[in-house]
N, CA, C and O atoms as a Tinker XYZ file with bonds, in Angstrom:
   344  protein
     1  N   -103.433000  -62.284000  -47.547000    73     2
     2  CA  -103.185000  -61.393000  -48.655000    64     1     3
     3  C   -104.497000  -60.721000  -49.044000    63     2     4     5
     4  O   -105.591000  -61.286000  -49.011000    81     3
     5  N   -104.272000  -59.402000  -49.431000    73     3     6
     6  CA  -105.169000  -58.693000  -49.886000    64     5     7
     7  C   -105.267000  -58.604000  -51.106000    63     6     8     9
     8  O   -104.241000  -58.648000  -51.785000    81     7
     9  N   -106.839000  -58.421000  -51.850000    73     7    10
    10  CA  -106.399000  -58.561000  -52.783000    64     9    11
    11  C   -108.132000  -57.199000  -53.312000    63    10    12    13
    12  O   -109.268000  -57.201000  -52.838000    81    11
    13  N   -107.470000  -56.219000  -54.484000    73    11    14
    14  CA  -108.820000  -55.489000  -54.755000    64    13    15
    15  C   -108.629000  -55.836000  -56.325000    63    14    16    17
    16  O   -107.599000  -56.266000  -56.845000    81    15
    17  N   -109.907000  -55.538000  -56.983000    73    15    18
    18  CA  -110.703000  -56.219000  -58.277000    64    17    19
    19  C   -111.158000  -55.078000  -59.236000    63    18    20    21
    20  O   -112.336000  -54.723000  -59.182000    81    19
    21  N   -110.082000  -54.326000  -60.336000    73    19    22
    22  CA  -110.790000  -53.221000  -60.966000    64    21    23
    23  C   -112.320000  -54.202000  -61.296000    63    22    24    25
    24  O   -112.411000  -55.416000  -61.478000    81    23
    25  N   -113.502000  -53.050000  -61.283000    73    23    26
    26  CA  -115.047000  -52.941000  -62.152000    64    25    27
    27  C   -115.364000  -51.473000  -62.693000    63    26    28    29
    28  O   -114.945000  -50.359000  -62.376000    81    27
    29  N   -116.166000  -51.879000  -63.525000    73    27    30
    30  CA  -116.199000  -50.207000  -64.151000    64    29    31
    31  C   -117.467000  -50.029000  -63.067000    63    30    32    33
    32  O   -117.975000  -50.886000  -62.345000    81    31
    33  N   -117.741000  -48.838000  -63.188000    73    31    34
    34  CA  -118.973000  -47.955000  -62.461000    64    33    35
    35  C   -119.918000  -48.145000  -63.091000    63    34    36    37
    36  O   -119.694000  -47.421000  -64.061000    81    35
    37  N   -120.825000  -48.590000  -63.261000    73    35    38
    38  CA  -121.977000  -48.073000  -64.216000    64    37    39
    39  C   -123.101000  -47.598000  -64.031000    63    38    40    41
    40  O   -123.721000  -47.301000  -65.051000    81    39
    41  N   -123.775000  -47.352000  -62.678000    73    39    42
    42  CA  -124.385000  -46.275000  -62.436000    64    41    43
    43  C   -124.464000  -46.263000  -61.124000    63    42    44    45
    44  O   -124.496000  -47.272000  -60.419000    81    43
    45  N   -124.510000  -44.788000  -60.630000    73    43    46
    46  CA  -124.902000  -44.607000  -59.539000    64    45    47
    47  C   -126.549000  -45.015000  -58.242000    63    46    48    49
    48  O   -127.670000  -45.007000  -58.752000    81    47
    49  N   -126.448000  -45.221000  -57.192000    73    47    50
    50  CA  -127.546000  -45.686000  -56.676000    64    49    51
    51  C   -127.781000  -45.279000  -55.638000    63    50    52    53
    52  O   -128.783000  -45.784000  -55.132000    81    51
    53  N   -127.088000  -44.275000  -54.844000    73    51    54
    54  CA  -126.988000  -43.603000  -53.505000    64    53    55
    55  C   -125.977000  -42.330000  -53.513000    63    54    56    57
    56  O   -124.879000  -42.864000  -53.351000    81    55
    57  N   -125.803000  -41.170000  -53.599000    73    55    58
    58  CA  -124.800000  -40.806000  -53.941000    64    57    59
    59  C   -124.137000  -39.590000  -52.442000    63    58    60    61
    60  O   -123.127000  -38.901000  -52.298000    81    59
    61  N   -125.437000  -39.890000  -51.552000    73    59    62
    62  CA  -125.078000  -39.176000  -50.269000    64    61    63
    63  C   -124.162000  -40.070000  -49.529000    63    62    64    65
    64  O   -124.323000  -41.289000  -49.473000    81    63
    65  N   -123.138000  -39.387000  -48.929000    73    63    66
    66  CA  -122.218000  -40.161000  -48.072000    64    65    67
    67  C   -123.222000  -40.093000  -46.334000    63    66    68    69
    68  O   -124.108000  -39.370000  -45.879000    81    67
    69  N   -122.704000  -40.880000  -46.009000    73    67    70
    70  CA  -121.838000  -42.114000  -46.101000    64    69    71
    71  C   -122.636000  -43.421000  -46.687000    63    70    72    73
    72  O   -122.293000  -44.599000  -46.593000    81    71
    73  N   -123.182000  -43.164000  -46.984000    73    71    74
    74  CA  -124.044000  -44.284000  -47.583000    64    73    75
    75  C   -124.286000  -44.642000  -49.428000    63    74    76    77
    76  O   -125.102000  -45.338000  -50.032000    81    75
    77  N   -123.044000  -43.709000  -49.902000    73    75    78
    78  CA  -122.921000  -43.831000  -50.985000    64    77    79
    79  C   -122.650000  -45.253000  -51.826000    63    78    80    81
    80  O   -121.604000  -45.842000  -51.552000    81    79
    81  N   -123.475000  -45.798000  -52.767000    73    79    82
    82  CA  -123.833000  -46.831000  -53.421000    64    81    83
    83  C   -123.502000  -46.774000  -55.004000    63    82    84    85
    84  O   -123.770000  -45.820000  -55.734000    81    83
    85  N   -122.903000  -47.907000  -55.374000    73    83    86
    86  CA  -122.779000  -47.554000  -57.263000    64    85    87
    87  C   -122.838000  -49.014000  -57.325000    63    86    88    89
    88  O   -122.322000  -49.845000  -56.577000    81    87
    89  N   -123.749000  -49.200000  -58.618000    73    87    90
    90  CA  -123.710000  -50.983000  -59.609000    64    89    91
    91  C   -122.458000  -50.803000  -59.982000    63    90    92    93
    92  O   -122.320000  -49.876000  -60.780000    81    91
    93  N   -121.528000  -51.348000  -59.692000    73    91    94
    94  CA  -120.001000  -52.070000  -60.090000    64    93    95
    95  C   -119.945000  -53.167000  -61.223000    63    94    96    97
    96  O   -119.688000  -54.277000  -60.757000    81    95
    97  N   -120.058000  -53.152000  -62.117000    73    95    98
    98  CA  -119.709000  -54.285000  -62.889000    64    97    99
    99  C   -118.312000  -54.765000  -62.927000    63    98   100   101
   100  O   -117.310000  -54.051000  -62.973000    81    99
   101  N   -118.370000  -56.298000  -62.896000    73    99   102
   102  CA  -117.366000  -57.469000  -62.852000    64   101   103
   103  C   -117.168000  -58.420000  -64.032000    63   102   104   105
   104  O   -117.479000  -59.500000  -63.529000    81   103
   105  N   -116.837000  -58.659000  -65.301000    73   103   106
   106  CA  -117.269000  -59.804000  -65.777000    64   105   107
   107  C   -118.619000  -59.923000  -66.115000    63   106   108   109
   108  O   -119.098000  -61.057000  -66.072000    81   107
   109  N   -119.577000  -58.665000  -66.556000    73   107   110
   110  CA  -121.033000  -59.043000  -66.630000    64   109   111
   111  C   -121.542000  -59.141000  -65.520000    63   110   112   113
   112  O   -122.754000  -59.301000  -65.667000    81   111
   113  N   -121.179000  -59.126000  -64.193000    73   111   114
   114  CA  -121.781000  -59.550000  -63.445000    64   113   115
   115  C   -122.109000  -58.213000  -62.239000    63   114   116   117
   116  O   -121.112000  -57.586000  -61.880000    81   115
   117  N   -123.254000  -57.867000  -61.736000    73   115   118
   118  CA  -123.121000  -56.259000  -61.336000    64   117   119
   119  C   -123.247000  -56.518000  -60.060000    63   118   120   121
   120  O   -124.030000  -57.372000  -59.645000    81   119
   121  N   -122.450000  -55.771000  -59.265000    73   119   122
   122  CA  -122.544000  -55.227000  -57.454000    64   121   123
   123  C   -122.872000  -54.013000  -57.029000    63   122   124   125
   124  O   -122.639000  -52.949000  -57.603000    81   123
   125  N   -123.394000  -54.175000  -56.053000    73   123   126
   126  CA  -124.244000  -52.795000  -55.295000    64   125   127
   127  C   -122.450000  -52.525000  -54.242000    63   126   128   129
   128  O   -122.007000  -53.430000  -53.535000    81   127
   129  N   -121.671000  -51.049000  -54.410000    73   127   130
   130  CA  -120.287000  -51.363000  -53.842000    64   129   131
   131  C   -120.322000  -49.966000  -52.940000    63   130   132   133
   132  O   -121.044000  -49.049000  -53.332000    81   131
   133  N   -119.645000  -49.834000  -51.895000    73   131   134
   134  CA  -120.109000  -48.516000  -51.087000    64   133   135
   135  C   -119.009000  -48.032000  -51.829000    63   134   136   137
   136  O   -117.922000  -48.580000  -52.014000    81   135
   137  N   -119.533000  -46.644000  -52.341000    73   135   138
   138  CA  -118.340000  -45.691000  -52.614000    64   137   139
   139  C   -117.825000  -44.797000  -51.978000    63   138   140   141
   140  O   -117.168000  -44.001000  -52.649000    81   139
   141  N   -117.898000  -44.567000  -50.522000    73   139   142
   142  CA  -117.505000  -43.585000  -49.702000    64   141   143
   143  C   -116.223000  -42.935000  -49.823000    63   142   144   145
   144  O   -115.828000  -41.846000  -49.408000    81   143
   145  N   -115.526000  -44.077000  -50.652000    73   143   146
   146  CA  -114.098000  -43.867000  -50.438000    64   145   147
   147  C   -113.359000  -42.669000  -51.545000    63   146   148   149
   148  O   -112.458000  -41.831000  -51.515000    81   147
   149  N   -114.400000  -43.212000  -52.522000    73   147   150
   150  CA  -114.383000  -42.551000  -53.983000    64   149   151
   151  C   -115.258000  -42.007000  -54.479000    63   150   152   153
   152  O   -115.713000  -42.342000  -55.572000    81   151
   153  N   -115.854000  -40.674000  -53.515000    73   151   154
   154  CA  -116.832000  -39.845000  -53.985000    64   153   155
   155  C   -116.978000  -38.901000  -55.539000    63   154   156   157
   156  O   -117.873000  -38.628000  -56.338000    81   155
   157  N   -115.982000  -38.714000  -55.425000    73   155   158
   158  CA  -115.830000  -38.136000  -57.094000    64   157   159
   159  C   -115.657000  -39.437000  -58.418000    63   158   160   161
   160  O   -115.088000  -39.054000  -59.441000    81   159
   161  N   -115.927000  -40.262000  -58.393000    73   159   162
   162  CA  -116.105000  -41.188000  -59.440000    64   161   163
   163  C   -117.477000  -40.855000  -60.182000    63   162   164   165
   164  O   -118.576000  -40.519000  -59.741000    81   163
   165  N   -116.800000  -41.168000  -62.025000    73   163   166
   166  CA  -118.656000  -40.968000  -62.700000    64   165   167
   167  C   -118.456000  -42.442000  -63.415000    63   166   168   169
   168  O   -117.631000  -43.312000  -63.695000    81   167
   169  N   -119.796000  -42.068000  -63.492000    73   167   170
   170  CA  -120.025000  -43.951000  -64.280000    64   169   171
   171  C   -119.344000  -43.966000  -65.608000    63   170   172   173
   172  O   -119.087000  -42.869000  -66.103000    81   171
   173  N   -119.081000  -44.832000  -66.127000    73   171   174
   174  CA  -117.559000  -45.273000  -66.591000    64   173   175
   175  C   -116.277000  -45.288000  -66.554000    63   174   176   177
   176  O   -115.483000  -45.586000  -67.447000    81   175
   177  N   -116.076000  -44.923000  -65.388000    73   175   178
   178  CA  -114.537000  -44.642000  -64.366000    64   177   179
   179  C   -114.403000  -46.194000  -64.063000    63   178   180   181
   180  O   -115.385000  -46.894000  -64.315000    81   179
   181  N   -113.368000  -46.730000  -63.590000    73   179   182
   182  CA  -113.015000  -48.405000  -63.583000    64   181   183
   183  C   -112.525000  -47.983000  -61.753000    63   182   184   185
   184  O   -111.733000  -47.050000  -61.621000    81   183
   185  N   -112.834000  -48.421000  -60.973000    73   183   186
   186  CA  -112.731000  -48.590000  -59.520000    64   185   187
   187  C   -112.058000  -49.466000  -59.020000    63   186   188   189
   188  O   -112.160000  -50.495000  -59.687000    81   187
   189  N   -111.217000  -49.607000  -57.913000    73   187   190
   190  CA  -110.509000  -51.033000  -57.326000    64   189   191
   191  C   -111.518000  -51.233000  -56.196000    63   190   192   193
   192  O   -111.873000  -50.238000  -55.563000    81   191
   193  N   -111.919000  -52.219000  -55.945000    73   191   194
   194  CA  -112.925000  -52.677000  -55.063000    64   193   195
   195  C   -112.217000  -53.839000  -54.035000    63   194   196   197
   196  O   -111.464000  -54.747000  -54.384000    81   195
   197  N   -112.640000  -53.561000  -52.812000    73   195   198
   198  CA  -112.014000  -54.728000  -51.766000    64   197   199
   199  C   -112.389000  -54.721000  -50.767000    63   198   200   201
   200  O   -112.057000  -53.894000  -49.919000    81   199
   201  N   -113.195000  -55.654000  -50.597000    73   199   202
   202  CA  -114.518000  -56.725000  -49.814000    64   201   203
   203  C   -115.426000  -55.571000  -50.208000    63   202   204   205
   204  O   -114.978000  -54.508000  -49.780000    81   203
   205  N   -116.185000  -55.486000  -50.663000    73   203   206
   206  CA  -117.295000  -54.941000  -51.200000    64   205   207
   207  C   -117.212000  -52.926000  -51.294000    63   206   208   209
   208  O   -118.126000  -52.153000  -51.582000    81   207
   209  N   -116.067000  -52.678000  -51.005000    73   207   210
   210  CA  -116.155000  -50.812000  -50.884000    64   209   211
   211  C   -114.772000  -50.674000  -51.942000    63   210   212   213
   212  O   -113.732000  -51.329000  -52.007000    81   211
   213  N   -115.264000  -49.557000  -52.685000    73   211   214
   214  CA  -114.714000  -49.327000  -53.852000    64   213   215
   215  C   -113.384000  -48.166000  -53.117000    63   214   216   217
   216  O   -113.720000  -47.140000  -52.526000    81   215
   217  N   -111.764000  -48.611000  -53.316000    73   215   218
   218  CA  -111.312000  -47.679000  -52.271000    64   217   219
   219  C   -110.112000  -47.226000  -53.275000    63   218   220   221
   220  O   -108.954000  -47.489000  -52.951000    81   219
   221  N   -110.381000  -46.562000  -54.461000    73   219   222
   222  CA  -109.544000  -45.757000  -55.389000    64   221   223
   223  C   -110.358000  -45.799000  -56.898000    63   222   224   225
   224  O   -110.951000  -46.796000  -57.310000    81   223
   225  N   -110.292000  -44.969000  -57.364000    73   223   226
   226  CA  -110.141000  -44.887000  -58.997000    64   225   227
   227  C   -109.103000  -45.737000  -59.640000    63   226   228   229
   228  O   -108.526000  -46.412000  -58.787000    81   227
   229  N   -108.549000  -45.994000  -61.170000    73   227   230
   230  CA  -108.197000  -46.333000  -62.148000    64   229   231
   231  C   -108.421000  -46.710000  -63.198000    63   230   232   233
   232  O   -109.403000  -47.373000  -63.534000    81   231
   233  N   -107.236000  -46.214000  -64.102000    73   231   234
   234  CA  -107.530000  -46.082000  -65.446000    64   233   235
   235  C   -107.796000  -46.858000  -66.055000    63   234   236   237
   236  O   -107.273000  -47.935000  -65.768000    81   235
   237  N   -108.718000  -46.832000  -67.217000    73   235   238
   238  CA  -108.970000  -47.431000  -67.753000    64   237   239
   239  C   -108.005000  -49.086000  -68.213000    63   238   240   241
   240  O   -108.374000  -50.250000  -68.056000    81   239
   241  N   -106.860000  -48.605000  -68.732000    73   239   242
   242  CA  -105.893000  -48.954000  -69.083000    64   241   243
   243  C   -104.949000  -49.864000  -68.306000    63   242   244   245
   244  O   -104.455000  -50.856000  -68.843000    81   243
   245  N   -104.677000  -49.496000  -66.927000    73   243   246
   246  CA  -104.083000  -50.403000  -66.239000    64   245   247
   247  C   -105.731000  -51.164000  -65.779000    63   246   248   249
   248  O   -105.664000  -52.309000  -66.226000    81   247
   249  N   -106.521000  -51.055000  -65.385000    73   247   250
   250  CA  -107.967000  -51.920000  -65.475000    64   249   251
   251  C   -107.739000  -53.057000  -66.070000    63   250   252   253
   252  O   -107.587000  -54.166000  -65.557000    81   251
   253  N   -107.714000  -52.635000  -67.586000    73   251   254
   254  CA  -107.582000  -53.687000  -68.999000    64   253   255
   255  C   -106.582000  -54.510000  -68.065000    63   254   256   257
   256  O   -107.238000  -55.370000  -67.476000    81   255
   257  N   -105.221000  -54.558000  -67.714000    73   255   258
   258  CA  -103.882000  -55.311000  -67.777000    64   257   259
   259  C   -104.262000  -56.062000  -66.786000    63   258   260   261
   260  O   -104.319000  -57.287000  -66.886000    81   259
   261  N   -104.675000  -55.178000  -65.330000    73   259   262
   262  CA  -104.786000  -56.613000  -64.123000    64   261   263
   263  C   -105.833000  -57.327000  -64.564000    63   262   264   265
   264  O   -105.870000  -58.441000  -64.042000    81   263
   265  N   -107.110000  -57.007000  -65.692000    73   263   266
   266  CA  -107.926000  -58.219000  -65.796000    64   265   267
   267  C   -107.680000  -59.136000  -66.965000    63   266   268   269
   268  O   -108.220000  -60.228000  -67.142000    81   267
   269  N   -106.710000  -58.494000  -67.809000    73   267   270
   270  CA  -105.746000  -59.581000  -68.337000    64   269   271
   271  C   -105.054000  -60.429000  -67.485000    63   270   272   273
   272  O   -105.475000  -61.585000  -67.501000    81   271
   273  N   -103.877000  -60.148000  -66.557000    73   271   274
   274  CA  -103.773000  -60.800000  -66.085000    64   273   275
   275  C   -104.096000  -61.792000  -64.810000    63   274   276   277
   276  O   -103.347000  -62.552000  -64.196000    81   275
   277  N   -106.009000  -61.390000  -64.588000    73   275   278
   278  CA  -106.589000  -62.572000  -64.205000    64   277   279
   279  C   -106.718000  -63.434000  -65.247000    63   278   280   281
   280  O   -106.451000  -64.621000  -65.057000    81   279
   281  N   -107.103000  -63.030000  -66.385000    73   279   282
   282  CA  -107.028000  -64.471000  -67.247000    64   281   283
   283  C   -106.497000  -65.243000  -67.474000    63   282   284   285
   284  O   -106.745000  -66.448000  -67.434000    81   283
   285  N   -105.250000  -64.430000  -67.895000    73   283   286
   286  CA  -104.119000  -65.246000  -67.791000    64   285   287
   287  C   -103.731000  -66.414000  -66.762000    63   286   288   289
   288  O   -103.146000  -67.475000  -66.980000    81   287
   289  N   -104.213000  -65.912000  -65.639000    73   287   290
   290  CA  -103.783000  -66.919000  -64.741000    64   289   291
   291  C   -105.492000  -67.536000  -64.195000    63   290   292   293
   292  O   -105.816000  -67.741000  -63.025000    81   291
   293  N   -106.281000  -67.708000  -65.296000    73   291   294
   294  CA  -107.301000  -68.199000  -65.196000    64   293   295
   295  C   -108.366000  -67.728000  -64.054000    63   294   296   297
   296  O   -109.327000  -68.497000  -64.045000    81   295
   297  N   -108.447000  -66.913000  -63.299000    73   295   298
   298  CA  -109.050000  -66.121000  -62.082000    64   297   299
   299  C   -110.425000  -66.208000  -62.871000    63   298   300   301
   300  O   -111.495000  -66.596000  -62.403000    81   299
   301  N   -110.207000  -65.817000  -64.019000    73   299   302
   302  CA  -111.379000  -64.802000  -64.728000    64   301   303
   303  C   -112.758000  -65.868000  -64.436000    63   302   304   305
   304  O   -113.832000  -65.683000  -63.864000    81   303
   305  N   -112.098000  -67.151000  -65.185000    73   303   306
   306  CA  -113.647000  -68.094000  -65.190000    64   305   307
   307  C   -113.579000  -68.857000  -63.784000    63   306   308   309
   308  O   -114.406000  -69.737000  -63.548000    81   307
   309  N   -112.818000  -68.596000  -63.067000    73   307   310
   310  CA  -113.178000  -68.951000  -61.942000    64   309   311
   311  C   -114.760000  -68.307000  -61.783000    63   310   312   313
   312  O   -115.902000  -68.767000  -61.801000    81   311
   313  N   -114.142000  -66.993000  -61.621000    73   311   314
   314  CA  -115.696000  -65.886000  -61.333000    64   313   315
   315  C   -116.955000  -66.182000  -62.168000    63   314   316   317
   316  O   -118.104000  -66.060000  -61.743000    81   315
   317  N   -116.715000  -66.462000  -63.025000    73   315   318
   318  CA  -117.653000  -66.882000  -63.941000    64   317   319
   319  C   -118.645000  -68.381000  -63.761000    63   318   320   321
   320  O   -119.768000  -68.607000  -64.212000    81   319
   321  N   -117.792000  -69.210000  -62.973000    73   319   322
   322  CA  -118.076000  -70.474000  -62.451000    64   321   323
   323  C   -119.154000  -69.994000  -61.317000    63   322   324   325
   324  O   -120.296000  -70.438000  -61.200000    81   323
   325  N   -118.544000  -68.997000  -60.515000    73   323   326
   326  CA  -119.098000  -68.880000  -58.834000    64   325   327
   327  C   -120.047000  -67.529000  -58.948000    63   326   328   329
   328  O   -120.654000  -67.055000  -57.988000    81   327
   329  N   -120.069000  -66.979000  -60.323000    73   327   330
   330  CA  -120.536000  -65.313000  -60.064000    64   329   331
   331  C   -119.915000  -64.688000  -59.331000    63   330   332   333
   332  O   -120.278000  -63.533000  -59.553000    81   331
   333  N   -119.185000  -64.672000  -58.568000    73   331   334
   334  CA  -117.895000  -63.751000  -57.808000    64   333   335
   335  C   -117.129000  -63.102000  -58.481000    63   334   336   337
   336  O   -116.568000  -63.755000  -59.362000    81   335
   337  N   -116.801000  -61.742000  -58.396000    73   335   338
   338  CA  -115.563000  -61.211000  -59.088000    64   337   339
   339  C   -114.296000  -62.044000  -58.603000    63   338   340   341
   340  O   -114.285000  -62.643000  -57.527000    81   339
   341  N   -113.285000  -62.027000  -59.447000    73   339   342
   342  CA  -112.030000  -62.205000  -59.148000    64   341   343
   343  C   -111.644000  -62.101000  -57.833000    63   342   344
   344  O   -110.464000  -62.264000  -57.521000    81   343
């Protein structure tokens, strides 16, 4: 099973393809994520990320709900245990 992890954007770090780079935040916790996929993203846009390349936008809003419902089903402090996103 596959599985991708909204993070918000929070700044850019490479922005030429293909080698495009953005700090991803997780839970406080920040990733260097290739954005090739999602060249038009600006920092504070919320990204789905999966194995490390950011491969869509989303809203803010559905963001909020799937990381509600990592909590809900406890995912959240998993990550928090391991520093891993969800």
């Amino acid at each position: 099973m596959c599985l991708a992890v909204p993070g918000k954007l929070v700044q850019w770090l490479e922005r030429r393809a293909p080698f495009s780079t953005a700090a991803v935040e997780f839970a406080g916790v920040r990733r260097s994520i290739n954005m090739a996929c999602v060249p038009d993203a600006t920092e504070g846009d919320y990204v789905l990320v999966h194995a490390g390349i950011a491969i869509s936008r989303i809203d803010a809003a559905e963001a909020q709900r799937v990381l509600s419902t990592f909590a809900q089903l406890g995912l959240d402090q998993e990550a928090n245990e391991t520093g891993d996103p969800p």
